[in-house]
C-alpha positions, 0 to 999 in steps of 0.5 A: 653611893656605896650603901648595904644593899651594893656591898650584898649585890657584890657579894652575891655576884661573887658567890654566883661566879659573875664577879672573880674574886681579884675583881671584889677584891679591886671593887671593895677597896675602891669602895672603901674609899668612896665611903671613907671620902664622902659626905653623905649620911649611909644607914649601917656605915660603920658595918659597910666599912668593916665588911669593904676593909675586910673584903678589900684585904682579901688577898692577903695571908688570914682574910680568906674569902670563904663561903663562911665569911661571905654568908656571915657578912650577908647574914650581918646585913639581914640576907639569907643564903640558901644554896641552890645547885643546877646542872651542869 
């Protein structure tokens, strides 16, 4: 089951360059159509659609993947971000 706490796992995996974005792209869309296709009852469904529609179309002109738009799908299901840097 695809729920709010899956779709954020992915994003930070992204944002922390475990997953490519070619690689959340495929996933979203993939996930989009088990939600669209289930049966179950997911808490914040209508949110989950709208972040995996959006992230599904990232590889096209005007939905850019951006730090921005990723922490504002993050802060949208109650996750704050805080940036973290290491060395190299």
């Amino acid at each position: 089951m695809i729920t709010q706490e899956v779709v954020v796992e992915k994003i930070l995996a992204h944002l922390n360059h475990r997953v490519t974005e070619a690689e959340l792209i495929r996933w979203a869309e993939d996930a989009l159509v088990m939600v669209a296709e289930s049966d179950e009852d997911v808490p914040n469904e209508e949110a989950i659609m709208d972040v995996l529609a959006y992230l599904g179309a990232g590889d096209s002109p005007g939905f850019p993947l951006s730090w921005s738009v990723l922490s504002e799908f993050l802060a949208r299901f109650g996750v704050k971000v805080q940036v973290v840097t290491t060395a190299a």
